[in-house]
N, C-alpha and C positions, 0 to 999 in steps of 0.2 A: 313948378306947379302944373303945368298943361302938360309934362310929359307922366305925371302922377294922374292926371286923370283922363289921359288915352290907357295907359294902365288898364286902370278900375274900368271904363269901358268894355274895353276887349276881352277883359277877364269873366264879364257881366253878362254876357252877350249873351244870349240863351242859343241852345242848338236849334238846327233848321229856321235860322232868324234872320237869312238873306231875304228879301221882301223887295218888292217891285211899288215905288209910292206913287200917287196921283198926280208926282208930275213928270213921270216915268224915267225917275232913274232907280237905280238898281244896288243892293248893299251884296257883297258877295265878301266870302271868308277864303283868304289866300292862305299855303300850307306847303311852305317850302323845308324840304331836309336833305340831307345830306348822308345818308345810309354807309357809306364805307364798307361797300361790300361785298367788293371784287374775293377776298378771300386770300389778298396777296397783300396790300397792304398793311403794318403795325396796328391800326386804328378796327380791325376785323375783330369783330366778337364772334358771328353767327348768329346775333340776336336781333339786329336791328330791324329784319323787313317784320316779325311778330312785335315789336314795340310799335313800328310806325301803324301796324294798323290798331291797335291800343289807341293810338294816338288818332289817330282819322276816326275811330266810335267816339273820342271823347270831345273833338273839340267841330267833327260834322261842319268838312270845310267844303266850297264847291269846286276850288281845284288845286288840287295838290302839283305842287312843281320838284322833281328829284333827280339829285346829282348823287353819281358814284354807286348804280344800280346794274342788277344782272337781266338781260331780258326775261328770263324767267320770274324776275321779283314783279314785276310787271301786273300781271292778272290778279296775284295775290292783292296785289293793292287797288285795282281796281274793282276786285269784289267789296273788300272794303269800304271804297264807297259805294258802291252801289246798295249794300246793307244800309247806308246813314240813308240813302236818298232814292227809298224803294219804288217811289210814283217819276223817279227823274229818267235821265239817258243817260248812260257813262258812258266813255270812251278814252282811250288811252292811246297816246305813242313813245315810241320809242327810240333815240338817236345812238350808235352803236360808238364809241370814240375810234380813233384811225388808231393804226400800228403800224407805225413808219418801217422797221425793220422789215417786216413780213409785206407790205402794202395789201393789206385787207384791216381786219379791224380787233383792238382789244379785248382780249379774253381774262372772263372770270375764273380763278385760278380751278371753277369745275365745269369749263368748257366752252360754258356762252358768253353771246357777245356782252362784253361793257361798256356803259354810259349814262345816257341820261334819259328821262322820261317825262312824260305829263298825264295827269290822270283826270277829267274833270267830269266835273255836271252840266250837261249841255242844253241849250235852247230844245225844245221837244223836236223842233223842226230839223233840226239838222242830225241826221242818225248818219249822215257817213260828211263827219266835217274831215275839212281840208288840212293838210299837213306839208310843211314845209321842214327841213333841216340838212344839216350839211356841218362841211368840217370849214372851221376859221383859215384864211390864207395865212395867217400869220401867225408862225408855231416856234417853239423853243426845239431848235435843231438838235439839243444837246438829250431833250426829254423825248424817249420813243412814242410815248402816247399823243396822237394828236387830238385837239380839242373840240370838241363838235357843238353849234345849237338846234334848238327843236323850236317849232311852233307850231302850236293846235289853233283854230279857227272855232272858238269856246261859242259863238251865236253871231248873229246879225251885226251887234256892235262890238263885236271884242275878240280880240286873239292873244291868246298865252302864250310865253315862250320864258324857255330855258337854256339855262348854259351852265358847265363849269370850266371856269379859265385858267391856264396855266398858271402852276403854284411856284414854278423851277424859276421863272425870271417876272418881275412885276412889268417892266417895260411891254414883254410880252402880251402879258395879260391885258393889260392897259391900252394898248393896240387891238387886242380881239375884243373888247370891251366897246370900243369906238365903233370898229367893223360893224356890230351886231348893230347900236344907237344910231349909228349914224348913217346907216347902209339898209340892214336888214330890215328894221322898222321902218324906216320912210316909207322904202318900197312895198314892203308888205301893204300900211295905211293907204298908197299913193291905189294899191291894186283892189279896197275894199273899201272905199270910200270913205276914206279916214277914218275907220276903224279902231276906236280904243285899243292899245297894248297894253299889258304888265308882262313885266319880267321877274322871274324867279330863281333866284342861283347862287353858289359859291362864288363870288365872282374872285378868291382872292386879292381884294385890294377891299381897302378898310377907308374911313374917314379920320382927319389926320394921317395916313399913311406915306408911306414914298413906294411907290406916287402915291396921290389918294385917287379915291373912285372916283371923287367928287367934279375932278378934271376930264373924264369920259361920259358925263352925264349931261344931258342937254339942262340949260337953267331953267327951262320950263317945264323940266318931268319933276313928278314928286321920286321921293326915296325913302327907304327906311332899311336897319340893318339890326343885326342880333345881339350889336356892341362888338361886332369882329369883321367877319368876311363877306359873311351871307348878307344877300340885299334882297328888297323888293323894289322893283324900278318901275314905275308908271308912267306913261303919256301925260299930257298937262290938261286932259281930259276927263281925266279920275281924279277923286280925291282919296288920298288915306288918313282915313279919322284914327286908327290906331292899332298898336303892335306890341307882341309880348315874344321872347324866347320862352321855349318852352324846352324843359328837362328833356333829354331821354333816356335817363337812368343807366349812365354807360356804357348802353349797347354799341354807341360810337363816339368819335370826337367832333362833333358839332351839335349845339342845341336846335332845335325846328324853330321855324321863326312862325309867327301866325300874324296876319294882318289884315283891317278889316277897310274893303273899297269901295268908293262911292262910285260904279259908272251909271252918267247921264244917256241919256237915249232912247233906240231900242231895247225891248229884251235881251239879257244873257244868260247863259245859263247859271242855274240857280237864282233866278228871279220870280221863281215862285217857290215857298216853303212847301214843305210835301205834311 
């Protein structure tokens, strides 16, 4: 019954309906995908980055988190939002994955770099937020591609970040997974004053799984997943009232996950509707 009616909430939601309340926490719409669209692997249509932004006018999220993306799809999606959130700030990065073979970084099979990105709506104030990313120590030697994460500094209380984890060994993944929760966030929080995270990613590893996720996530962050790989992982500072996958009509092999977060505090961005 409560997973029926986070449902119908999130479904409900109306667009530009992040809102900042009178006891200054903050509702923000998270918008994670997975685009598959280096141009080299099986799951490549050539359609995904024109769905996904279909998808960012329809569902008008404040930060989209993207795994398996070319630097160039980048802008494209960040106009995107900035079209849903014409009175906001956008800003975007982007983490390039390693290429162990060559030691420089993954290419999309039409030149640029590949990886991962973040695209959001930012606090007014911050027009040059901070950015952190880098490649995971700990990589599946067998798989040339090594794995990187990102994070954006989204306002005053909150920082985004992304990842996608090795798909070739779970143990792997599950190792870079801990890295990120157990290393990358503290420190990030310890360097901004506890500063709310979410996480957004493929993370490869599932609930139920061997291993499961559930075992690289601290018992005090919240989670949510698309019924497969993809998660939304929060601090125990957030709450998430609720989440839908959402279709992307083939363009690739994962659905977008959309999730809607309660942070307490300061402003973030998108805490004011435009």
């Amino acid at each position: 019954m409560l997973a029926v009616v986070c449902l119908l909430v999130v479904a409900a939601l109306p667009a530009g309906s992040s809102t900042a309340g009178a006891t200054g926490t903050t509702t923000l719409r998270v918008l994670q995908m997975n685009l598959c669209n280096s141009g080299r692997a099986g799951c490549w249509t050539g359609r995904a980055v024109p769905e996904a932004v279909e998808v960012i006018a329809a569902e008008t999220p404040d930060l989209v988190t993207l795994n398996e993306i070319c630097r160039d799809d980048l802008p494209v999606l960040e106009r995107a939002l900035a079209a849903v959130h014409p009175r906001g700030t956008v800003r975007s990065a982007f983490q390039a994955a390693g290429d162990r073979p060559s030691r420089s970084v993954t290419r999309c099979r039409n030149g640029q770099p590949f990886g991962i990105g973040l695209v959001a709506r930012l606090d007014a104030r911050d027009a040059r937020p901070e950015v952190r990313g880098g490649i995971h120590p700990t990589q599946d030697l067998a798989d040339p591609e090594e794995r990187a994460w990102l994070c954006l500094r989204v306002g005053t209380a909150l920082h985004a970040c992304t990842t996608h984890l090795a798909n070739t060994s779970g143990a792997v993944a599950l190792a870079q997974c801990a890295y990120l929760l157990d290393t990358v966030v503290p420190e990030i929080r310890r360097s901004t004053g506890d500063a709310s995270t979410v996480l957004g990613g493929d993370l490869n590893l599932s609930r139920g799984g061997t291993p499961d996720v559930r075992s690289c996530v601290p018992a005090d962050h919240r989670r949510v997943d698309d019924g497969a790989r993809q998660q939304i992982v929060a601090t125990r500072d957030v709450t998430i009232c609720c989440h839908r996958a959402l279709g992307m009509r083939g363009t690739t092999d994962h659905p977008a996950l959309l999730a809607v977060l309660t942070v307490g505090g300061a402003p973030v961005g998108g805490s004011v509707a435009p």
